[in-house]
N, C-alpha and C positions, 0 to 999 in steps of 0.2 A: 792926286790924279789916278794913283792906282785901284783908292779904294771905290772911283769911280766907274773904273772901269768893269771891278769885279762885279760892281753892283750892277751895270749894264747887261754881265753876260748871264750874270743870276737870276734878272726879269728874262731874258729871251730864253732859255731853258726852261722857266714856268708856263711861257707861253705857246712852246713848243709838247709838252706834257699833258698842261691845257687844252689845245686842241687837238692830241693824239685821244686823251679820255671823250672830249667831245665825240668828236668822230664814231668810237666804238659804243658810245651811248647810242648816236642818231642811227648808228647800223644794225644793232639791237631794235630799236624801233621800227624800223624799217622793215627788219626781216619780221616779226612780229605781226606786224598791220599789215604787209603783204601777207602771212599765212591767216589771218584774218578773213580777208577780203575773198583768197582762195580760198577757204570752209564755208564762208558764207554763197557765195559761185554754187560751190558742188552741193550745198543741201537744199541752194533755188534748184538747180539742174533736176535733185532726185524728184523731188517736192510736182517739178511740172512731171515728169516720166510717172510718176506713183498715181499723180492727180487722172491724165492721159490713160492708162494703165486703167485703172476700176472706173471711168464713162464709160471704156471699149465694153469692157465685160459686162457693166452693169445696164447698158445700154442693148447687147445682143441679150444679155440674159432674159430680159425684159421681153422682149418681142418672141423668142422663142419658148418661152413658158407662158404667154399668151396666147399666142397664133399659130404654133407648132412649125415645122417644115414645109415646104413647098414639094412636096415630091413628084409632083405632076412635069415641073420645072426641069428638073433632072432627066425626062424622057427623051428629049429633042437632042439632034444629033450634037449639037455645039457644046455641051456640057452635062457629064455625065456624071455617074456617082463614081469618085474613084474608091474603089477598097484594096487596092494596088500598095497602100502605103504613103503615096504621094500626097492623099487629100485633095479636095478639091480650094479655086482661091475663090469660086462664089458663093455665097450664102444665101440661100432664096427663103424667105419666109413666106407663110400663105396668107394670101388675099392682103401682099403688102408687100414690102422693098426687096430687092436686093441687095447686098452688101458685099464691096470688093476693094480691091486697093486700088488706086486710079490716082493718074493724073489730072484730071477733068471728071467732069461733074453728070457726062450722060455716056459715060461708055469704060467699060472694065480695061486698064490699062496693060495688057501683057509683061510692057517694057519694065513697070515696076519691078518685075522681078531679078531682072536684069543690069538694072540702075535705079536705084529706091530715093534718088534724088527727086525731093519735092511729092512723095508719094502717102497720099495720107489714108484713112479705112473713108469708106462715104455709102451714104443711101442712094443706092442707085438711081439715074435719072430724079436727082435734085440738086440744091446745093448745101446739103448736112453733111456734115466731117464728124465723124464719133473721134478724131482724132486733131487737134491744132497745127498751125505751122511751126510751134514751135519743138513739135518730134518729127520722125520719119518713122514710116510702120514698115519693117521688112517683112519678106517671111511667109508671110499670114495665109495658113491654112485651115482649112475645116473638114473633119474629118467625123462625120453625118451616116449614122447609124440604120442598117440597112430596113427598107422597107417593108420587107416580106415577113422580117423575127421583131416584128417590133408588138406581135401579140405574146402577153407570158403565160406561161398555163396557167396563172390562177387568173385570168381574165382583164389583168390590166396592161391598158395599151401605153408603150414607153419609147420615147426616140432619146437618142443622147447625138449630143455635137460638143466635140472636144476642139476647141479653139488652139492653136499658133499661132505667136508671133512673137517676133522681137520687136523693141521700141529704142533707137536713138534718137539723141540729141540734133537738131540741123546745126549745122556748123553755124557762127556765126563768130563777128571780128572780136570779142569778147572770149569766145570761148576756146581752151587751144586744144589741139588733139589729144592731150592726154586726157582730161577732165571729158570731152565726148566718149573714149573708150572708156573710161571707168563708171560713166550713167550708163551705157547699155544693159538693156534687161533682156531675158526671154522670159515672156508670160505663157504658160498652157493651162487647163483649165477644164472642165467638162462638166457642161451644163443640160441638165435631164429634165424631161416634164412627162407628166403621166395625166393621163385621162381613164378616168375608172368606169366600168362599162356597167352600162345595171343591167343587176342580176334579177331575171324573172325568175 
Protein backbone atom coordinates (compact mmCIF):
# COMPACT_ATOMS: atom_id res chain seq x y z
CA UNK A 1 0.00 0.00 0.00
CA UNK A 2 2.63 2.34 0.73
CA UNK A 3 4.74 1.66 -2.14
CA UNK A 4 1.70 2.71 -3.93
CA UNK A 5 1.27 5.40 -2.81
CA UNK A 6 4.81 6.76 -3.03
CA UNK A 7 4.47 5.70 -6.65
CA UNK A 8 1.32 7.94 -6.89
CA UNK A 9 2.92 11.12 -5.56
CA UNK A 10 6.15 10.41 -7.66
CA UNK A 11 3.96 10.55 -11.07
CA UNK A 12 2.02 13.84 -9.77
CA UNK A 13 5.51 15.70 -9.03
CA UNK A 14 6.54 14.68 -12.71
CA UNK A 15 3.52 16.01 -13.83
CA UNK A 16 3.65 18.87 -12.04
CA UNK A 17 7.62 19.65 -13.40
CA UNK A 18 6.28 18.59 -16.78
CA UNK A 19 4.05 21.17 -17.26
CA UNK A 20 5.93 23.95 -15.33
CA UNK A 21 8.89 23.05 -18.27
CA UNK A 22 5.94 23.19 -20.65
CA UNK A 23 4.73 26.27 -19.94
CA UNK A 24 8.31 28.19 -19.84
CA UNK A 25 8.92 26.44 -23.44
CA UNK A 26 5.41 27.77 -24.81
CA UNK A 27 6.40 31.26 -23.11
CA UNK A 28 9.64 31.41 -24.90
CA UNK A 29 7.76 30.74 -28.07
CA UNK A 30 5.43 33.04 -27.45
CA UNK A 31 7.59 35.80 -26.64
CA UNK A 32 9.72 34.90 -29.66
CA UNK A 33 6.94 34.95 -32.36
CA UNK A 34 5.47 37.96 -30.83
CA UNK A 35 9.02 39.87 -31.32
CA UNK A 36 8.77 38.40 -34.70
CA UNK A 37 5.62 39.43 -35.92
CA UNK A 38 6.63 43.07 -34.06
CA UNK A 39 10.06 43.34 -36.53
CA UNK A 40 8.14 42.21 -39.22
CA UNK A 41 5.10 45.31 -38.30
CA UNK A 42 8.05 47.90 -38.05
CA UNK A 43 9.98 46.99 -41.27
CA UNK A 44 6.23 46.81 -43.35
CA UNK A 45 5.77 50.36 -41.52
CA UNK A 46 9.44 51.66 -42.67
CA UNK A 47 9.13 49.96 -46.13
CA UNK A 48 5.58 52.11 -46.80
CA UNK A 49 7.18 55.48 -45.15
CA UNK A 50 10.58 54.96 -47.40
CA UNK A 51 8.33 53.74 -50.45
CA UNK A 52 5.92 57.27 -49.64
CA UNK A 53 9.04 59.24 -48.97
CA UNK A 54 11.14 58.87 -52.75
CA UNK A 55 7.31 59.17 -54.97
CA UNK A 56 7.04 62.59 -52.90
CA UNK A 57 10.43 63.75 -53.96
CA UNK A 58 10.81 61.82 -57.01
CA UNK A 59 7.57 62.92 -58.15
CA UNK A 60 8.22 66.94 -57.36
CA UNK A 61 11.59 66.37 -58.52
CA UNK A 62 10.24 65.46 -61.80
CA UNK A 63 8.12 68.32 -62.65
CA UNK A 64 10.34 70.79 -61.36
CA UNK A 65 13.44 70.07 -63.27
CA UNK A 66 11.12 69.90 -66.30
CA UNK A 67 8.74 72.71 -66.10
CA UNK A 68 10.61 74.85 -63.55
CA UNK A 69 8.45 77.21 -61.11
CA UNK A 70 5.36 79.13 -61.52
CA UNK A 71 6.44 82.47 -60.45
CA UNK A 72 3.72 84.38 -62.04
CA UNK A 73 1.66 82.37 -59.46
CA UNK A 74 3.23 83.70 -56.48
CA UNK A 75 2.24 87.48 -57.62
CA UNK A 76 -1.59 87.41 -56.53
CA UNK A 77 -2.42 88.66 -53.19
CA UNK A 78 -3.47 85.08 -51.72
CA UNK A 79 0.09 83.51 -51.72
CA UNK A 80 3.08 84.89 -51.88
CA UNK A 81 6.76 83.87 -51.78
CA UNK A 82 7.68 83.60 -48.18
CA UNK A 83 11.62 84.32 -47.56
CA UNK A 84 10.50 85.08 -43.97
CA UNK A 85 11.68 81.52 -42.98
CA UNK A 86 8.30 80.07 -42.80
CA UNK A 87 8.07 78.79 -46.44
CA UNK A 88 5.46 78.71 -48.23
CA UNK A 89 2.74 75.22 -48.12
CA UNK A 90 1.98 75.80 -52.06
CA UNK A 91 3.94 74.61 -54.76
CA UNK A 92 3.13 75.98 -58.31
CA UNK A 93 4.69 74.56 -61.20
CA UNK A 94 4.46 76.18 -64.75
CA UNK A 95 1.97 75.59 -67.31
CA UNK A 96 0.89 72.69 -64.70
CA UNK A 97 -0.34 71.68 -61.04
CA UNK A 98 -0.20 72.86 -58.07
CA UNK A 99 0.89 70.98 -55.17
CA UNK A 100 -0.34 71.28 -51.39
CA UNK A 101 -1.48 69.31 -48.44
CA UNK A 102 -5.26 69.00 -48.45
CA UNK A 103 -8.00 67.23 -47.36
CA UNK A 104 -9.83 67.07 -50.57
CA UNK A 105 -8.86 66.93 -53.94
CA UNK A 106 -9.78 70.73 -55.52
CA UNK A 107 -8.76 73.13 -52.63
CA UNK A 108 -5.45 73.58 -50.33
CA UNK A 109 -6.49 72.61 -46.96
CA UNK A 110 -5.19 75.17 -44.27
CA UNK A 111 -6.73 72.90 -41.43
CA UNK A 112 -3.89 70.34 -42.26
CA UNK A 113 -1.63 72.15 -40.59
CA UNK A 114 -3.49 72.29 -37.61
CA UNK A 115 -4.72 68.63 -37.64
CA UNK A 116 -2.86 66.42 -40.21
CA UNK A 117 -5.44 63.77 -39.70
CA UNK A 118 -6.24 62.29 -43.01
CA UNK A 119 -4.06 64.88 -44.76
CA UNK A 120 -2.11 63.68 -47.68
CA UNK A 121 0.51 65.85 -50.64
CA UNK A 122 -2.14 65.98 -54.00
CA UNK A 123 -2.07 67.62 -57.48
CA UNK A 124 -4.15 70.34 -57.18
CA UNK A 125 -7.64 70.31 -58.61
CA UNK A 126 -7.45 66.41 -59.40
CA UNK A 127 -7.58 63.34 -57.70
CA UNK A 128 -3.47 62.40 -57.62
CA UNK A 129 -2.04 61.75 -54.09
CA UNK A 130 1.94 61.74 -54.37
CA UNK A 131 1.26 60.44 -51.04
CA UNK A 132 -1.30 57.06 -49.85
CA UNK A 133 -3.62 56.60 -46.97
CA UNK A 134 -1.60 54.81 -45.55
CA UNK A 135 0.93 58.01 -44.27
CA UNK A 136 -0.05 61.42 -43.00
CA UNK A 137 2.16 64.18 -44.53
CA UNK A 138 2.83 66.95 -41.89
CA UNK A 139 4.62 69.85 -42.05
CA UNK A 140 5.22 70.31 -45.67
CA UNK A 141 6.89 73.37 -46.82
CA UNK A 142 8.67 74.78 -49.81
CA UNK A 143 10.98 77.06 -49.57
CA UNK A 144 11.44 78.53 -53.49
CA UNK A 145 14.29 80.41 -54.33
CA UNK A 146 13.92 84.06 -55.22
CA UNK A 147 13.03 85.31 -58.64
CA UNK A 148 15.10 88.32 -59.14
CA UNK A 149 18.86 86.23 -58.20
CA UNK A 150 17.95 83.43 -60.02
CA UNK A 151 20.40 84.80 -63.04
CA UNK A 152 24.32 83.82 -62.11
CA UNK A 153 26.96 85.88 -63.44
CA UNK A 154 28.29 83.42 -65.62
CA UNK A 155 24.95 83.38 -67.40
CA UNK A 156 23.17 80.34 -66.05
CA UNK A 157 19.63 80.57 -65.13
CA UNK A 158 18.90 78.47 -61.64
CA UNK A 159 15.88 78.24 -59.20
CA UNK A 160 16.27 75.72 -56.11
CA UNK A 161 13.11 74.46 -54.02
CA UNK A 162 14.07 72.90 -50.78
CA UNK A 163 11.15 70.56 -49.76
CA UNK A 164 9.74 69.79 -45.82
CA UNK A 165 8.01 67.43 -44.46
CA UNK A 166 7.59 64.85 -42.03
CA UNK A 167 5.82 61.58 -42.94
CA UNK A 168 3.79 59.36 -40.31
CA UNK A 169 2.27 56.37 -40.12
CA UNK A 170 -2.05 56.70 -39.89
CA UNK A 171 -2.92 54.96 -37.08
CA UNK A 172 -4.64 52.02 -37.62
CA UNK A 173 -6.25 48.88 -35.12
CA UNK A 174 -2.91 47.09 -35.92
CA UNK A 175 -0.62 49.44 -35.16
CA UNK A 176 0.06 50.76 -31.59
CA UNK A 177 1.44 54.26 -30.71
CA UNK A 178 4.71 53.18 -30.15
CA UNK A 179 5.74 51.57 -33.50
CA UNK A 180 3.75 54.95 -35.29
CA UNK A 181 6.28 57.22 -33.26
CA UNK A 182 9.13 55.26 -34.01
CA UNK A 183 8.29 55.26 -38.34
CA UNK A 184 8.06 59.01 -38.25
CA UNK A 185 10.66 60.61 -40.53
CA UNK A 186 11.51 64.19 -41.38
CA UNK A 187 12.43 64.43 -45.03
CA UNK A 188 14.28 67.82 -46.39
CA UNK A 189 15.80 67.89 -49.56
CA UNK A 190 16.66 70.44 -52.22
CA UNK A 191 16.00 70.16 -55.68
CA UNK A 192 17.69 72.58 -58.36
CA UNK A 193 17.30 72.94 -62.16
CA UNK A 194 19.32 75.07 -64.48
CA UNK A 195 18.66 76.24 -67.85
CA UNK A 196 21.76 77.57 -69.69
CA UNK A 197 21.33 80.60 -71.80
CA UNK A 198 23.06 80.75 -75.28
CA UNK A 199 25.79 82.64 -75.52
CA UNK A 200 26.00 84.81 -78.85
Amino acid sequence: MRKQINSHWFTLIEMIVSVTILAIIMLSIFVIYRNIIFINKKLELDRIIQQNSRNIIESLATEIREKGIDYEYYSNLTEKLDYSGSGNTILAIANSWEYCMQKQSNSCSRDCYKNNRWCFLWKLNTDIQLSDEKVQVNNLRFFISDNKSIWALDGKKEWKVTIVFDLSVTPTAWINSNMIKDSNIHVQTTISTKFYKNMN
